[in-house]
N, C-alpha and C positions, 0 to 999 in steps of 0.2 A: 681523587680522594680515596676511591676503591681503589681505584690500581694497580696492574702486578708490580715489580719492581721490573729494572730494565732489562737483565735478563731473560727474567720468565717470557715477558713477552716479547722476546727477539724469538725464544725459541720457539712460542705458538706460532708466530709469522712465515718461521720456517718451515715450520710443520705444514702448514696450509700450501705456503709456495712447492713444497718440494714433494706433494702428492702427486702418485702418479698411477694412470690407469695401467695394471701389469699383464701384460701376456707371455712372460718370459717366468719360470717358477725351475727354482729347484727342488727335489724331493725332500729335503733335510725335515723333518721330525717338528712339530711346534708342540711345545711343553702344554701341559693339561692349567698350569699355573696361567700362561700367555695368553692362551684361547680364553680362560674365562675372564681375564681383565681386559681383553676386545672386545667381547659379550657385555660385560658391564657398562661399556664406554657406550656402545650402542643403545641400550636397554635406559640411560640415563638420555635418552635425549628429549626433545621435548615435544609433544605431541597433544592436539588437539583435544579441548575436554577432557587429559588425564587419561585417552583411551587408550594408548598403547597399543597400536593396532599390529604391530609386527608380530610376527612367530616366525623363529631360526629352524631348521630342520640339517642338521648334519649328516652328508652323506656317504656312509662307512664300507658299504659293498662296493667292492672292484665292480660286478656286473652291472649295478644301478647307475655309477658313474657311467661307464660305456653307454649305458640306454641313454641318460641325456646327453652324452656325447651329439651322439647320434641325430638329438631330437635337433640340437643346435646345428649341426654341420644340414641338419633338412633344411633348416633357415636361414642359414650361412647363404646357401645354394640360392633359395628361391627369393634374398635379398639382392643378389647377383644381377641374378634375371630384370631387377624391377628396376635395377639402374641403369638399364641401356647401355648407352656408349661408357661408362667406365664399371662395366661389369667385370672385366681382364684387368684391370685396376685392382678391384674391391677383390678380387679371389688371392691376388697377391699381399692381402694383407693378412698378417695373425690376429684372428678376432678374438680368440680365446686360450685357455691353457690351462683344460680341465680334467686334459690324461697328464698331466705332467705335477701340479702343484699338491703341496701337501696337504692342504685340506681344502671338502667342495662343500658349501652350505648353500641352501635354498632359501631367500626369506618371502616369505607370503604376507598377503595382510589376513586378517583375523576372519573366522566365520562370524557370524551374528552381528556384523560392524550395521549394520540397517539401525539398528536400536538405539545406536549414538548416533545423537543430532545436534550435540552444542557444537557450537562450530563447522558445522557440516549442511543446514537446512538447508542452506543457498548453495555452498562450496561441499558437494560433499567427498569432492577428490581431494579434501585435504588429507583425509588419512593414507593417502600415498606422500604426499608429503609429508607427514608424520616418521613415515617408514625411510623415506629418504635421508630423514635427519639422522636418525638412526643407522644406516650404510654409511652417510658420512663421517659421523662419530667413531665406529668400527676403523674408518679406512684413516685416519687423522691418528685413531692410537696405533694404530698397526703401523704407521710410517714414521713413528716414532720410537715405534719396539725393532725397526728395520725388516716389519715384514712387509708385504706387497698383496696387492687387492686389486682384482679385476670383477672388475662386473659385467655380467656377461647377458645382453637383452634378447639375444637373439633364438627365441625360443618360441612355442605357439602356448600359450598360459593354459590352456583347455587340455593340451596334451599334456605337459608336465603335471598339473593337477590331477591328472588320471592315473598316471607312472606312480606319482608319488602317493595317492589316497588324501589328497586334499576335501574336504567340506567340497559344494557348489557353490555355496555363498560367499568361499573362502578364494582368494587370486593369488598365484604366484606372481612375484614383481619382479626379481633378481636372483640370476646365480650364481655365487662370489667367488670365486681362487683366487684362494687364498698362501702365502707360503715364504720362506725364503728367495730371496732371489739375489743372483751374482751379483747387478748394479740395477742402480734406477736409472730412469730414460732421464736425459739432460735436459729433456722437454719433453711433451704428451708426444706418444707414440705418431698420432695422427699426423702432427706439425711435422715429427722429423719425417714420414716417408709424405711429406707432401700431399695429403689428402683435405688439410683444411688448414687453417691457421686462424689462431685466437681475435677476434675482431678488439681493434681501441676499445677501452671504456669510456671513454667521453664519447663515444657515438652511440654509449645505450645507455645513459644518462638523460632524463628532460628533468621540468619542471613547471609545474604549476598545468601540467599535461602531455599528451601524447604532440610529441614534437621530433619525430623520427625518418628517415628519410624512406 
């Protein structure tokens, strides 16, 4: 009865299908117009108690980009290490592309989020999921405007928080490059160089409880 017409929602569906996590960027320029209607796609998402836990930090210095470069390839590194035998694996892969893309944002959750409790007494890591929704909102209109979104975990949150003049009480969650890019992957990056592959959906499906192998 609500429903889109059949268009619309072919093209959400594609939208969604044809997300992809990007490591590849080119430099090309994104309009001041583009960024702020990603921003808004994000900023509308939906989040627990109305709190709106995220905050975007754009970052515009060549030299601060390098320093988190940097803080990532520490972790890139000592990710490596912790995977044992496919450590010569994981170093051959592109985790990130944050000297390359046109634009790097940071998003943190909020200081003073302790004070929000609805939906949080029991769960109070929902406001990272808040923030999630939010990056995926972001990366859903960017894949739709033909930009390209990587999110990039690989960082120690205590140091970026220190780099960047974060609150204590405030956490960095993701660092996004964001930008043009030649093409999108045909599949998630990981599937094509063979480091994982997407599991059935009827095998993470139960009902009526945990019924998983």
């Amino acid at each position: 009865m609500n429903s889109y017409n059949d268009q619309d929602k072919a093209a959400i569906y594609r939208v969604i299908a044809e997300r992809r996590d990007m490591r590849h960027f080119l430099s090309t320029p994104i309009s001041n117009e583009i960024l702020r209607r990603l921003l808004e796609a994000a900023h509308q998402a939906p989040s627990v108690g109305l709190m709106q836990p995220w905050r975007f930090i754009r970052i515009s210095q060549t030299a601060l980009r390098q320093q988190i470069h940097q803080l990532v390839e520490q972790e890139r590194i000592a990710t490596a290490n912790a995977l044992a035998e496919r450590e010569q694996e994981f170093m051959r892969l592109k985790v990130e592309g944050i000297r390359e893309c046109a634009e790097l944002w940071v998003v943190s959750l909020m200081n003073q989020r302790d004070q929000h409790i609805f939906g949080r007494r029991t769960l109070p890591e929902m406001d990272l999921a808040s923030a999630a929704c939010a990056i995926q909102n972001l990366w859903l209109a960017a894949r739709a405007e033909g930009i390209g979104v990587g999110w990039v975990s690989l960082f120690d949150p205590q140091q970026l928080a220190e780099l960047l003049k974060i609150p204590a009480d405030a956490k960095p969650v993701a660092i996004l490059c964001i930008g043009y890019v030649e093409a999108f992957y045909d599949a998630p990056m990981l599937e094509q160089e063979g480091w994982a592959q997407r599991q059935p959906l009827d095998q993470l499906i139960a009902e009526d409880g945990w019924d998983f192998a």
